[in-house]
C-alpha positions as CSV (number, residue, x, y, z in Angstrom):
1,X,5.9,-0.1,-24.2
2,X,3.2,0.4,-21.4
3,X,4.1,-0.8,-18.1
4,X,1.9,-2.9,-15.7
5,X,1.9,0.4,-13.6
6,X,0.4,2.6,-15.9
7,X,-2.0,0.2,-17.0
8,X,-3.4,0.2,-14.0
9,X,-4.0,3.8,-14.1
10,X,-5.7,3.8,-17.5
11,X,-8.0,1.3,-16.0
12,X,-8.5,3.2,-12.9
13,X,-9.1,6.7,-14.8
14,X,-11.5,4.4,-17.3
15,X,-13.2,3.4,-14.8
16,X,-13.5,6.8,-12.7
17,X,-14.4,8.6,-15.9
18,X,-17.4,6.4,-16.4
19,X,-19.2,6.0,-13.1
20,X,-22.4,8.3,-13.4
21,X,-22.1,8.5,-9.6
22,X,-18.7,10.0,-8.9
23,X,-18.9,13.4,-7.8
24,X,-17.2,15.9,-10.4
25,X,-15.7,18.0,-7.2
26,X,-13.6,14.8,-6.6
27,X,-12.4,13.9,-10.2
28,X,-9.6,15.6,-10.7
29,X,-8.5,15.2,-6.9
30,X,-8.6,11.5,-7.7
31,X,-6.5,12.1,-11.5
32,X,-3.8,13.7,-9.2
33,X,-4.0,10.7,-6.7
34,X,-3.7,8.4,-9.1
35,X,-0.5,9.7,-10.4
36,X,0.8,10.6,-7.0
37,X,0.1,7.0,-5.9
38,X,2.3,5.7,-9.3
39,X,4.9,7.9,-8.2
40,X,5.4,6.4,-4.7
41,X,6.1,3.1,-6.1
42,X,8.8,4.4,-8.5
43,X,10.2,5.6,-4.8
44,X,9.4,2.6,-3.3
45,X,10.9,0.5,-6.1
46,X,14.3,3.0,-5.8
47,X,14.1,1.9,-1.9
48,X,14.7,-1.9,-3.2
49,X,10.9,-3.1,-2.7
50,X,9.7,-6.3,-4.3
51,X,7.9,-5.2,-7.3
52,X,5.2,-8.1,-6.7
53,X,4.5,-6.0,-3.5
54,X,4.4,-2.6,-5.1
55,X,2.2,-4.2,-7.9
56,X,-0.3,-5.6,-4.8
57,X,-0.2,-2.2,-3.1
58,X,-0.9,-0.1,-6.6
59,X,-3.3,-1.4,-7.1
60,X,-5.4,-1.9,-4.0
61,X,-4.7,1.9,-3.8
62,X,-6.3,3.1,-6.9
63,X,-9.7,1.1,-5.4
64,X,-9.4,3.2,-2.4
65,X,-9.3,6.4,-4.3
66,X,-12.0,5.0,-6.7
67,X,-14.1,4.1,-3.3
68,X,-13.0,7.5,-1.0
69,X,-16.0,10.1,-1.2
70,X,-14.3,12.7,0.1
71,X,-11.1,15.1,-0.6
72,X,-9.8,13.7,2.9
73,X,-10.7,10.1,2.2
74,X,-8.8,10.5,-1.2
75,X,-5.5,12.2,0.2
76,X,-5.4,9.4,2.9
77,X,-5.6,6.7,0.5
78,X,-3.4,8.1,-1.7
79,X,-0.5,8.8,0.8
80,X,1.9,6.5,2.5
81,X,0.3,5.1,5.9
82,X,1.3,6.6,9.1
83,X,0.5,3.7,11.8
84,X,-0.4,4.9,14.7
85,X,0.3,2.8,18.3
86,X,-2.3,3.9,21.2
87,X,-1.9,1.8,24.4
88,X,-1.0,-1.3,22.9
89,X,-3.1,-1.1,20.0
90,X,-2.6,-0.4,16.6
91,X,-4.7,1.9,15.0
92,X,-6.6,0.4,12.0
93,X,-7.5,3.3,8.9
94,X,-9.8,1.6,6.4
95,X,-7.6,3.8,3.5
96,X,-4.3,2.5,4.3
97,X,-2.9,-0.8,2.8
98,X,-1.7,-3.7,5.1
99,X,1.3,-4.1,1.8
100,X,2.6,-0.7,1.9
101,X,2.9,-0.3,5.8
102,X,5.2,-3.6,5.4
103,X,6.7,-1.8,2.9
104,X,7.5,1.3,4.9
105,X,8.8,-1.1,7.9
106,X,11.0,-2.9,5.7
107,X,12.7,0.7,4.8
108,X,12.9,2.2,7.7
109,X,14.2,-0.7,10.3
110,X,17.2,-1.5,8.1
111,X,18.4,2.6,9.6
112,X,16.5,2.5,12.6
113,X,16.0,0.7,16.2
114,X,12.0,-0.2,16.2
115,X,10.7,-0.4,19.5
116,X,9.0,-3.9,20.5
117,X,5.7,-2.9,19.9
118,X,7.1,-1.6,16.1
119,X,9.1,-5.0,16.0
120,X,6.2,-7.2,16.3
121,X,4.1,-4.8,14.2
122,X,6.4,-5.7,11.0
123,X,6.9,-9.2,12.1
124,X,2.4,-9.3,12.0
125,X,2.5,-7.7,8.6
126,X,5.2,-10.0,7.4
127,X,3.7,-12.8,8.6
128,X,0.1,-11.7,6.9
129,X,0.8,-10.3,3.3
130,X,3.7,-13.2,2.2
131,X,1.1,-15.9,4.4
132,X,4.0,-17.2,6.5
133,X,4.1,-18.6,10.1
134,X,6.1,-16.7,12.7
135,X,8.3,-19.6,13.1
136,X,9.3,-19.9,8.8
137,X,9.9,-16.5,9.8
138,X,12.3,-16.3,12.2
139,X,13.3,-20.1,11.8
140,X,16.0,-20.3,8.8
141,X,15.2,-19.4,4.9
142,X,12.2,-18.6,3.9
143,X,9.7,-20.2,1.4
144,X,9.8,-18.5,-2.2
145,X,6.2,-16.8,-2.3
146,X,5.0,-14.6,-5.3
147,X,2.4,-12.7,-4.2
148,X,-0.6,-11.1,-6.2
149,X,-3.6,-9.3,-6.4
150,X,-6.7,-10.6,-4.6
């Protein structure tokens, strides 16, 4: 049986294989990117991630690397985010998804003190991708939300 996951990539190599304007440099940079993008949410699933969030982020990944136009944008979109905090500002990279920093935040501060800055960071992301207020965050249980592709 075909999973969700890797029906997504047949669409996403469908749809690279067709467009006239993709560059044939980048096509099989983008094949490998594809796969190495399935593979982190097989990791991220082993790491206890909802699988409505690693749907969400699969898939806004394989538009990136449909989008990127170069080997760079491509690697970037296909790799996990590295956020980056410059004097008291986050740094926003326009091939990294909102859904998969969360993700990274919700593995690593289970093992690890975050600073404030990281803190409120996660608490932002949170707060954006499950479209919660701060206080049904940190105010008793929290509503059941499904999320899903937009």
């Amino acid at each position: 049986m075909i999973s969700n996951w890797d029906f997504s990539l047949v669409l996403a190599i469908s749809e690279l294989l067709v467009d006239p304007q993709q560059p044939s440099s980048l096509l099989d940079i983008k094949l490998h990117a594809f796969q190495k993008a399935k593979d982190l949410m097989l990791q991220y699933e082993k790491r206890g991630i909802r699988r409505d969030l690693l749907d969400v982020i699969l898939d806004k990944k394989l538009k990136l690397i449909l989008k990127a136009e170069t080997a760079n944008e491509v690697k970037r979109a296909s790799e996990p985010p590295k956020p980056v905090y410059n004097y008291g500002t986050w740094r926003k990279d326009p091939f990294s998804v909102p859904e998969e920093e969360l993700a990274m935040w919700a593995i690593i501060s289970p093992n690890n003190m975050l600073s404030q800055p990281a803190q409120e960071r996660y608490m932002d992301l949170f707060t954006r991708v499950f479209g919660i207020t701060r206080e049904q965050l940190t105010n008793g249980p929290l509503p059941d939300v499904k999320l899903e592709v937009q």
